[in-house]
C-alpha positions as CSV (number, residue, x, y, z in Angstrom):
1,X,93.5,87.1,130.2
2,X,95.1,87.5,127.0
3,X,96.6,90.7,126.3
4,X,94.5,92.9,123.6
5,X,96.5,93.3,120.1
6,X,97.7,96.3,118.4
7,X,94.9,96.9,115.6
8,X,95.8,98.2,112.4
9,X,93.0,99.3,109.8
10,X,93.6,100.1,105.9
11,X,91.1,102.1,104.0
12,X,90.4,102.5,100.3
13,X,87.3,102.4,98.1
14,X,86.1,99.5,96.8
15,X,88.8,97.5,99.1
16,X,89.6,95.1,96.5
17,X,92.8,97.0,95.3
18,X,94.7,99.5,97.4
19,X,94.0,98.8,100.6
20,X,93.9,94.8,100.6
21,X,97.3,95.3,99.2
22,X,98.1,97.0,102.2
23,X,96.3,95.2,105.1
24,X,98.5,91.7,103.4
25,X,101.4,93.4,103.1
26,X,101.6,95.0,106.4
27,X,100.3,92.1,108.6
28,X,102.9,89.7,107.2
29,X,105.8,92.0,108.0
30,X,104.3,92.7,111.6
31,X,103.4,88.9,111.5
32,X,107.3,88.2,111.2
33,X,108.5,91.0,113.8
34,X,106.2,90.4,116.5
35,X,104.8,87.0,116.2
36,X,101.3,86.1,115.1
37,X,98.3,87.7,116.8
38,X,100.3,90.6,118.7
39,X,99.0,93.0,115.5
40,X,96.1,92.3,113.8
41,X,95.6,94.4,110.4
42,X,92.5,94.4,109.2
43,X,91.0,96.4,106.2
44,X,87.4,98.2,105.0
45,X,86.2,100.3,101.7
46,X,84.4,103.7,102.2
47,X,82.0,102.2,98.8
48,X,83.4,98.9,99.2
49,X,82.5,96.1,96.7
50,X,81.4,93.8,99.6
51,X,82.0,90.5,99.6
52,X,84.6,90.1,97.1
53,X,88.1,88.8,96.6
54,X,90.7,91.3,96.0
55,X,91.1,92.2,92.5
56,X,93.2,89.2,90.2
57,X,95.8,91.9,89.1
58,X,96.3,93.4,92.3
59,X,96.9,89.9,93.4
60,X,98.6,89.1,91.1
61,X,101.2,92.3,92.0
62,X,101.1,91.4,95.8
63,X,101.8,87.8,95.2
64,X,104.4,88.7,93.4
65,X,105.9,90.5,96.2
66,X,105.8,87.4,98.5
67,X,102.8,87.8,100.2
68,X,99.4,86.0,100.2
69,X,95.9,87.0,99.0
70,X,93.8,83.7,100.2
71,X,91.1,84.3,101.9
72,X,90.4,87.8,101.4
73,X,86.7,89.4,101.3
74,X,85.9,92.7,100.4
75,X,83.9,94.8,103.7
76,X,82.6,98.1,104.0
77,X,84.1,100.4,106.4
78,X,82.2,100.7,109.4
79,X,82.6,103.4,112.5
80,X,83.1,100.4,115.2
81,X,86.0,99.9,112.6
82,X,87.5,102.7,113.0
83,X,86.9,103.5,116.6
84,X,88.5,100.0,117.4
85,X,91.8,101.1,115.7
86,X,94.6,102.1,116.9
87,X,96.1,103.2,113.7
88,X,94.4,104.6,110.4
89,X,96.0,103.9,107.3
90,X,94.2,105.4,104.2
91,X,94.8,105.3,100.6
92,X,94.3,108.9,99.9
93,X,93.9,112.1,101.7
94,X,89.7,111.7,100.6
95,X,90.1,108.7,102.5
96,X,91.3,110.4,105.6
97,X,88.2,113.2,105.0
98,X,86.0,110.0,104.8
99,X,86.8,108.0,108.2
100,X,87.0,111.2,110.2
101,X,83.8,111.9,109.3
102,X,82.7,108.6,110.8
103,X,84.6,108.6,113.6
104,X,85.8,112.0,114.3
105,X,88.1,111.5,117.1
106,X,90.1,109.1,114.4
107,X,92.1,112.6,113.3
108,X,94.5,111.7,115.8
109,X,95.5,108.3,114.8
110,X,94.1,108.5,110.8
111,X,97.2,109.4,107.8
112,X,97.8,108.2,104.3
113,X,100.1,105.3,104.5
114,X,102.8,107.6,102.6
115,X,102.2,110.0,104.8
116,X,103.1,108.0,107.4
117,X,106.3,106.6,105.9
118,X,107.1,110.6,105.1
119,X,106.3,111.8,108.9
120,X,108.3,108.4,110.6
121,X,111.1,108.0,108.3
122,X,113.4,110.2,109.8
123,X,112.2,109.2,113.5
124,X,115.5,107.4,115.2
125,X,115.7,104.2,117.0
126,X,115.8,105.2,120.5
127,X,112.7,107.7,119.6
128,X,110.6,104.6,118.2
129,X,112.1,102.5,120.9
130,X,111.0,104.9,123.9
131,X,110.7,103.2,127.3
132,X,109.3,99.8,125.7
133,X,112.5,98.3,124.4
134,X,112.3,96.3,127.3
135,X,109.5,96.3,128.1
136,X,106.8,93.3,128.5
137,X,106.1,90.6,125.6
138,X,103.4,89.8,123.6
139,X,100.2,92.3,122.2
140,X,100.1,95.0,124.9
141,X,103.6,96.0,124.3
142,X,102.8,95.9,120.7
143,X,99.7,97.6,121.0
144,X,101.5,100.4,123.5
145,X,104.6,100.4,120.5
146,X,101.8,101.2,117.7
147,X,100.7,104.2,120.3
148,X,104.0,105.4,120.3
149,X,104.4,105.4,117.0
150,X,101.1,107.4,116.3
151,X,101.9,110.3,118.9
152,X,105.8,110.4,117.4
153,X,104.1,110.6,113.6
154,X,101.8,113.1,114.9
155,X,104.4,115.1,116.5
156,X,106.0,115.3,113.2
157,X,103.3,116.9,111.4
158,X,103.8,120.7,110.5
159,X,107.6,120.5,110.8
160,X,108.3,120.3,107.3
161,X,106.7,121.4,104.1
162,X,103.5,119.0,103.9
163,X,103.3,116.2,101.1
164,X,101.5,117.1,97.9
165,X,98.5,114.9,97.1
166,X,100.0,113.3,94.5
167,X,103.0,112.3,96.8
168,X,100.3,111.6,99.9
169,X,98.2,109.7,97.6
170,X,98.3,106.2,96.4
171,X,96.8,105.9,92.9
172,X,93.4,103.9,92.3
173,X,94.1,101.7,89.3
174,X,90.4,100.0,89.4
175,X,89.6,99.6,86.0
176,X,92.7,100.4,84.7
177,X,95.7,99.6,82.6
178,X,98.3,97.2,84.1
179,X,100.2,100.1,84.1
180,X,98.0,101.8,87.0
181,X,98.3,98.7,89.3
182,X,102.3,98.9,88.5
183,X,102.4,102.3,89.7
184,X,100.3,101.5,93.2
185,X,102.3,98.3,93.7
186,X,105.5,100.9,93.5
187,X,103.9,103.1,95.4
188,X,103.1,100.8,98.3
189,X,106.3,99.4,98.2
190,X,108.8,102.3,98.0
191,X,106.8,103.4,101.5
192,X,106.2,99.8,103.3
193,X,110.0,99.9,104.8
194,X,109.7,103.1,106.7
195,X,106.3,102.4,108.0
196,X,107.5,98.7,109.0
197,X,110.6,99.9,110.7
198,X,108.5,102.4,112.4
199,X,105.5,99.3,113.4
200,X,108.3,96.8,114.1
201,X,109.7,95.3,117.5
202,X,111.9,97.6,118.7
């Protein structure tokens, strides 16, 4: 029986912007770490423009980043979504509001993705290591590692001053200047390092 894979879910609105962004970024870096399949990072909108591509200047932005849009299609956000995740990355605290609501046990696995960065970016390598260093291979040690992750994140939560919005928050630039999306891509990227370090094989 195979083993089941650590599943990751990114939320925004329309999910042809933010969170697209995200669920591509994420899943290559995880993709290179743990080897293909052992994470799968999936994505949904909370008004989503379902059935879309992602959005040709957000694409544009990721591409330039080195990773790959093909493929992608818009989908609401659905509660089997988010009760099959293990790990809850929004775009905004409104976001977070929004999948609890569908799923309310998701509080304890649900943050903004800069929140996440903020909470694990000071988390050590033996603490995201734990007892799994070496431990089994394949998905259900990445799936357990993605656990780990979420409880130490958690943990974090209340030991500091929290984040303001605009520092939780990743900025919607649908319909907006070039300038917008420039600001989410920077966004995105100054976080992605701590929350891949945090995601990676230990």
């Amino acid at each position: 029986m195979a083993p089941t894979p650590g599943r990751v879910l990114t939320v925004c609105t329309g999910n042809i912007c933010r969170s697209p962004f995200l669920e591509r970024a994420l899943q290559s870096e995880l993709d290179r770490s743990w080897g293909r399949g052992a994470i799968e990072v999936g994505s949904g909108g909370t008004g989503a423009m379902a059935g879309h591509p992602m959005e040709p200047q957000a694409r544009t932005l990721l591409e330039a980043q080195g990773y790959a849009a093909d493929g992608f299609v818009a989908r609401d956000l659905t509660t089997a979504m988010v009760a099959d995740a293990d790990l809850v990355l929004t775009a905004t605290r409104a976001h977070r509001g929004k999948v609890m609501t569908l799923h309310p046990k998701a509080v304890r696995y649900t943050f903004t993705f800069r929140e996440l960065a903020h909470l694990v970016a000071g988390l050590t390598d033996e603490e995201l290591r734990g007892d799994g260093g070496q431990g089994a291979e394949g998905g259900e040690q990445a799936r357990d590692h993605v656990a780990r992750v979420v409880k130490l994140a958690a943990g974090q939560r209340g030991m500091g001053a929290p984040l303001a919005d605009a520092d939780a928050d990743v900025v919607d630039p649908y319909r907006r200047p070039i300038q917008v999306f420039e600001e989410m891509t920077g966004q995105i990227m100054a976080a992605l390092p701590a929350v891949v370090r945090a995601l990676a094989r230990p």
